[in-house]
C-alpha positions in Angstrom: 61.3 110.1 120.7 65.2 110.3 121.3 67.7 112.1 121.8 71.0 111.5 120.7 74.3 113.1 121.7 74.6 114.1 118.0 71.7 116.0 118.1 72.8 117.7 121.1 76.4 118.3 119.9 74.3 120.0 116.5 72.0 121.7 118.4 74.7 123.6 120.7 77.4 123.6 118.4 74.8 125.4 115.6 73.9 128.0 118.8 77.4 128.5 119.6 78.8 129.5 116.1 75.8 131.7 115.6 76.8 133.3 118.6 80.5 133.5 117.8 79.7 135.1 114.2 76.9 137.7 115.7 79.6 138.7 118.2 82.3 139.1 115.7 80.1 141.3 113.9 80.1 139.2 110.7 77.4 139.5 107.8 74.9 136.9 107.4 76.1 135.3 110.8 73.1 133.0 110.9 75.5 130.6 108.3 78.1 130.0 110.6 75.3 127.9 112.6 74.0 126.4 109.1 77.8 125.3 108.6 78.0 123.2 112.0 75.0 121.5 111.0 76.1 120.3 108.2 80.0 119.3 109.6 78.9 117.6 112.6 79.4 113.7 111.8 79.2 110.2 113.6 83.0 109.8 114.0 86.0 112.8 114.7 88.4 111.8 112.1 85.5 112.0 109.7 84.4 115.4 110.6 88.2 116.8 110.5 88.1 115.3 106.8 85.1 117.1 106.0 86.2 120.3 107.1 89.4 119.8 105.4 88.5 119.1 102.5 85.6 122.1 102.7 88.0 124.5 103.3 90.0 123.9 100.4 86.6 123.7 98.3 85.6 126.7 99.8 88.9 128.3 98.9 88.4 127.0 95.2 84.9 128.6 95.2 86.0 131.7 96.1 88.6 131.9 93.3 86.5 130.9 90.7 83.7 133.7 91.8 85.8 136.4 92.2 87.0 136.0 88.5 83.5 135.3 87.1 81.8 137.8 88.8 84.7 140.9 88.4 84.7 139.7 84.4 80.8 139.3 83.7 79.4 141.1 86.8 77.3 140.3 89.6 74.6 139.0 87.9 72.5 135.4 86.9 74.9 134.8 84.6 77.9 134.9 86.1 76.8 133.0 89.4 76.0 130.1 86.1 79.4 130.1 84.9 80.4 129.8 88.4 78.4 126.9 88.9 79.8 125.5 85.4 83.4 125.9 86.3 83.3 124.8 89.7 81.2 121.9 90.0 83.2 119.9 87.9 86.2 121.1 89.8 84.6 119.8 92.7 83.9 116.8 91.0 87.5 116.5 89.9 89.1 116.5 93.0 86.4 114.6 95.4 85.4 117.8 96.7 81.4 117.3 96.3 80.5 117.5 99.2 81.7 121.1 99.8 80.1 122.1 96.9 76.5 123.3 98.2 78.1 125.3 101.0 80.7 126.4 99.0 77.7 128.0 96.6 76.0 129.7 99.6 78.7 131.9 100.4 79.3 132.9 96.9 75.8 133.8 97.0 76.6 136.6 99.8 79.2 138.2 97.2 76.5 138.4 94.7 74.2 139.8 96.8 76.7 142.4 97.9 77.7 142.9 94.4 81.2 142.5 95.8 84.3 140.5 96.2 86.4 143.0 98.3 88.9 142.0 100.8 86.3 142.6 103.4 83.6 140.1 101.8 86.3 137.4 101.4 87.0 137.6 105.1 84.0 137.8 106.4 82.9 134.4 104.8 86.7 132.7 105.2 85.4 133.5 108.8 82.0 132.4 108.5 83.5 129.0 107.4 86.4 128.6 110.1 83.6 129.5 113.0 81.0 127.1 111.9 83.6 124.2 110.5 85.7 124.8 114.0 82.8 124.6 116.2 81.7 121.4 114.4 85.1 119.9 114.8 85.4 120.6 118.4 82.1 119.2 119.2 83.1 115.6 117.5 86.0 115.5 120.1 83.4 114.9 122.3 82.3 111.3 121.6 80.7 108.4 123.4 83.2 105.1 124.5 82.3 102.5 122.7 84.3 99.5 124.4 81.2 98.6 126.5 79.1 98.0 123.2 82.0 96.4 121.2 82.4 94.0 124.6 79.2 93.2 124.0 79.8 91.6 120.3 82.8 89.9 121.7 80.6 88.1 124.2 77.6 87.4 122.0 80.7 86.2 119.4 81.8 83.7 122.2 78.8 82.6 123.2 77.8 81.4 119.4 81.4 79.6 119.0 81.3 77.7 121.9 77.5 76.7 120.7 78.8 75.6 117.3 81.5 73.9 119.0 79.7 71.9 121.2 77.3 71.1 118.4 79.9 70.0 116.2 80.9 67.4 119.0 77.5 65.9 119.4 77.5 65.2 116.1 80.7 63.8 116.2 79.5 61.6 119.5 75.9 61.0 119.1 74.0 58.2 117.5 70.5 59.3 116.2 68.0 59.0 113.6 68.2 61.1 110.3 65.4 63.3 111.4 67.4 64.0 114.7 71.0 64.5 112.5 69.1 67.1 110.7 67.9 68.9 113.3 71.4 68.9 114.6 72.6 70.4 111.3 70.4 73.2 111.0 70.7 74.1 114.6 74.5 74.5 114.2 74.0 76.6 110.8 71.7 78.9 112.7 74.3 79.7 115.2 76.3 80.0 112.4 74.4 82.8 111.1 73.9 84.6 114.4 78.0 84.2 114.7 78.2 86.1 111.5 75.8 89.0 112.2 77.4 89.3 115.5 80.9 89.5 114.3 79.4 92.0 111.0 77.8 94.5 113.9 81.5 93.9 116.0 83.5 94.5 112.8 81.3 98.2 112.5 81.4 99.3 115.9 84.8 98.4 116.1 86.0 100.5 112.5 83.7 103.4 114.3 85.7 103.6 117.5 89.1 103.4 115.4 87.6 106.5 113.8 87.3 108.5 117.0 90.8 107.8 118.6 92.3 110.9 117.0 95.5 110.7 118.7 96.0 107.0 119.3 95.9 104.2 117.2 94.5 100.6 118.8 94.0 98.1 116.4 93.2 95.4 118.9 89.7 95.0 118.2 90.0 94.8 114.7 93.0 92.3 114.8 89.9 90.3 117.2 87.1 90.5 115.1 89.3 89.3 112.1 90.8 86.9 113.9 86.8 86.0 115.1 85.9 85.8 111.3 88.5 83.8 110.0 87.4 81.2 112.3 84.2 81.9 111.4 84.8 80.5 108.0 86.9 77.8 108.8 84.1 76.6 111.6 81.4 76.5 108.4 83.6 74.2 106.1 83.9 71.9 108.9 80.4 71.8 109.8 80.4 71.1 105.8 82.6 68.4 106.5 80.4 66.5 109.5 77.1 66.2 107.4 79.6 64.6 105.0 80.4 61.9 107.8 77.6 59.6 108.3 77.8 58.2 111.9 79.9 58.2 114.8 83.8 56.8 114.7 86.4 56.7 117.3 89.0 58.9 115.9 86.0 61.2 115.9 84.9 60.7 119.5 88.8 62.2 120.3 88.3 65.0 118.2 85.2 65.5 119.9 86.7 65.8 123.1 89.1 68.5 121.9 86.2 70.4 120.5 84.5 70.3 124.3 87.6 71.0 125.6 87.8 74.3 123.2 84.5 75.3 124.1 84.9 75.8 127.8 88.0 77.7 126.9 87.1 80.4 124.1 87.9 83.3 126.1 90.1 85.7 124.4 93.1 85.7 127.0 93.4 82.1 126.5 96.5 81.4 123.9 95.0 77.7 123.0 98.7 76.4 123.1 97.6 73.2 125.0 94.8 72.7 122.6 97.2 73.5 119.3 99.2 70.7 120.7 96.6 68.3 121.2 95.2 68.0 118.1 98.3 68.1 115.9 99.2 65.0 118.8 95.8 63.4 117.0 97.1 64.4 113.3 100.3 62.1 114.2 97.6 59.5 115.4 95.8 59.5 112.6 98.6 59.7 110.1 99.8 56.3 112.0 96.4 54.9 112.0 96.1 51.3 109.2 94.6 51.9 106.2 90.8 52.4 105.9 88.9 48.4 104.4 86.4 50.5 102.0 85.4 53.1 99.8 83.0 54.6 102.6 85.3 54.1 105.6 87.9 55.7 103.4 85.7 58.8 102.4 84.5 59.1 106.1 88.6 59.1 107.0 89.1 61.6 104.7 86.1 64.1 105.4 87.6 63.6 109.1 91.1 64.3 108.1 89.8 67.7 106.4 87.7 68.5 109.6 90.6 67.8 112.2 92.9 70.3 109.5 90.6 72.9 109.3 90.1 72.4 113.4 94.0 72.9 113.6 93.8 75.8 111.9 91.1 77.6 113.8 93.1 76.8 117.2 96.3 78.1 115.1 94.7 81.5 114.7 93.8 81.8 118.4 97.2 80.9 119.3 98.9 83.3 116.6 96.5 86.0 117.9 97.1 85.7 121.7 101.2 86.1 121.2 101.4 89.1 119.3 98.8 90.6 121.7 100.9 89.1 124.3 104.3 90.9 123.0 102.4 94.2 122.9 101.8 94.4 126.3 
């Protein structure tokens, strides 16, 4: 069994509002703790949107009761029509999920038989001590940099594997058993890319949501970048089981693809690489005129791949001067 620093921000933060409300000498101060149970959330801008938007529910609750109750009385029947007005007010404005809470506290002026002044303070207050409590306890949240690090590593790790997979298909001469071995072994790394940059991409979206007072979009812009690589890497491994052996404007491509590989890291801008292979697009583009059908489908599927490769080096390069300006 674990446990997590949510459960202890609940735990204390529930403890503490009790506390607060007891002191106060509110009625029914046991709710303020039920409302911090239910406000404390995973990220800090999402718990000051729930109590945001609670309050205002809460405000709307009240409004509606105090009518239905001072016009039918405090009764079944009126805490119905209640429900039948305000839920699909609720409903109206996105404000669902205050409606439960909302409905407990409207239960303590039927149970009072009473909507004075005093009752509509005491459970305004109930509601500010157990929302605020909840809010100031999500200030207190864990750094996440460590774990998204992680995903930036394990993203790394699987591009230079693809990479370097990509060129020994490029280079290698082997039997079909062997090329299809090759192939699935890159489209597994492939896959683990994918997961890896899907579990970056949610870390990363969670930590934007607790920087309250900053913005940092950095490791989103990455992980975007990261993934629109990621698609371009799978239509050229498309492209190479398209290619059916080993050429030489394939071995120089190949080369480049090594070279890449050693040099993933994210503080490298690629500008040497960019500039290599659109030196082998000129090459190419110069190159005489393929004899066959096959030679010229092979050209062409290597045309597409060397593109595409272009491209994914472009990204890199585009990525590394705009963080480069921002510093």
């Amino acid at each position: 069994m674990r446990i997590g620093l949510r459960t202890i921000k609940t735990a204390v933060g529930a403890a503490v509002a009790i506390l607060l409300a007891y002191y106060l000498n509110l009625e029914y101060w046991s709710a303020a703790g039920i409302i911090t149970i239910l406000s404390v959330q995973n990220t800090t801008k999402s718990s000051f949107r729930l109590v945001f938007f609670r309050i205002i529910s809460t405000a709307i609750a009240f409004l509606i009761a105090i009518i239905s109750f001072r016009i039918i009385g405090y009764n079944a029947i009126a805490f119905g029509v209640f429900l039948l007005l305000f839920i699909p007010v609720a409903d109206t404005f996105n404000l669902q999920d205050g409606i439960v809470l909302s409905s407990v506290l409207v239960t303590h002026f039927l149970m009072q038989h009473s909507t004075s002044m005093y009752w509509i303070i005491n459970e305004s207050l109930l509601m500010v001590i157990g929302a605020g409590v909840a809010v100031i306890a999500n200030l207190f949240m864990p750094n996440l940099e460590d774990r998204i690090s992680t995903y930036q590593t394990a993203v790394e790790t699987s591009m230079k594997g693809i990479l370097e997979g990509m060129s020994a298909q490029l280079t290698t001469t082997v039997s079909e058993t062997e090329k299809a071995e090759l192939f699935k072994q890159n489209w597994e790394i492939l896959s683990d890319l994918k997961i890896a940059l899907n579990d970056g991409m949610a870390w990363t979206a969670r930590h934007n949501e607790n920087q309250l007072l900053s913005e940092n979009d950095y490791y989103k812009a990455y992980f975007e970048m990261r993934n629109n690589q990621y698609e371009l890497l799978r239509q050229m491994q498309t492209s190479l089981e398209r290619i059916p052996g080993p050429i030489d404007q394939g071995k120089k491509i190949a080369t480049a693809m090594d070279q890449t590989a050693d040099t993933l890291a994210e503080s490298n801008s690629a500008e040497d690489l960019v500039k290599n292979v659109e030196d082998l697009q000129k090459e190419f583009q110069k190159s005489a005129l393929p004899k066959d059908r096959v030679e010229f489908e092979t050209r062409a599927q290597l045309y597409y791949l060397l593109n595409n490769f272009h491209q994914f080096l472009r990204l890199k390069n585009t990525f590394y001067t705009i963080v480069a300006s921002q510093n």
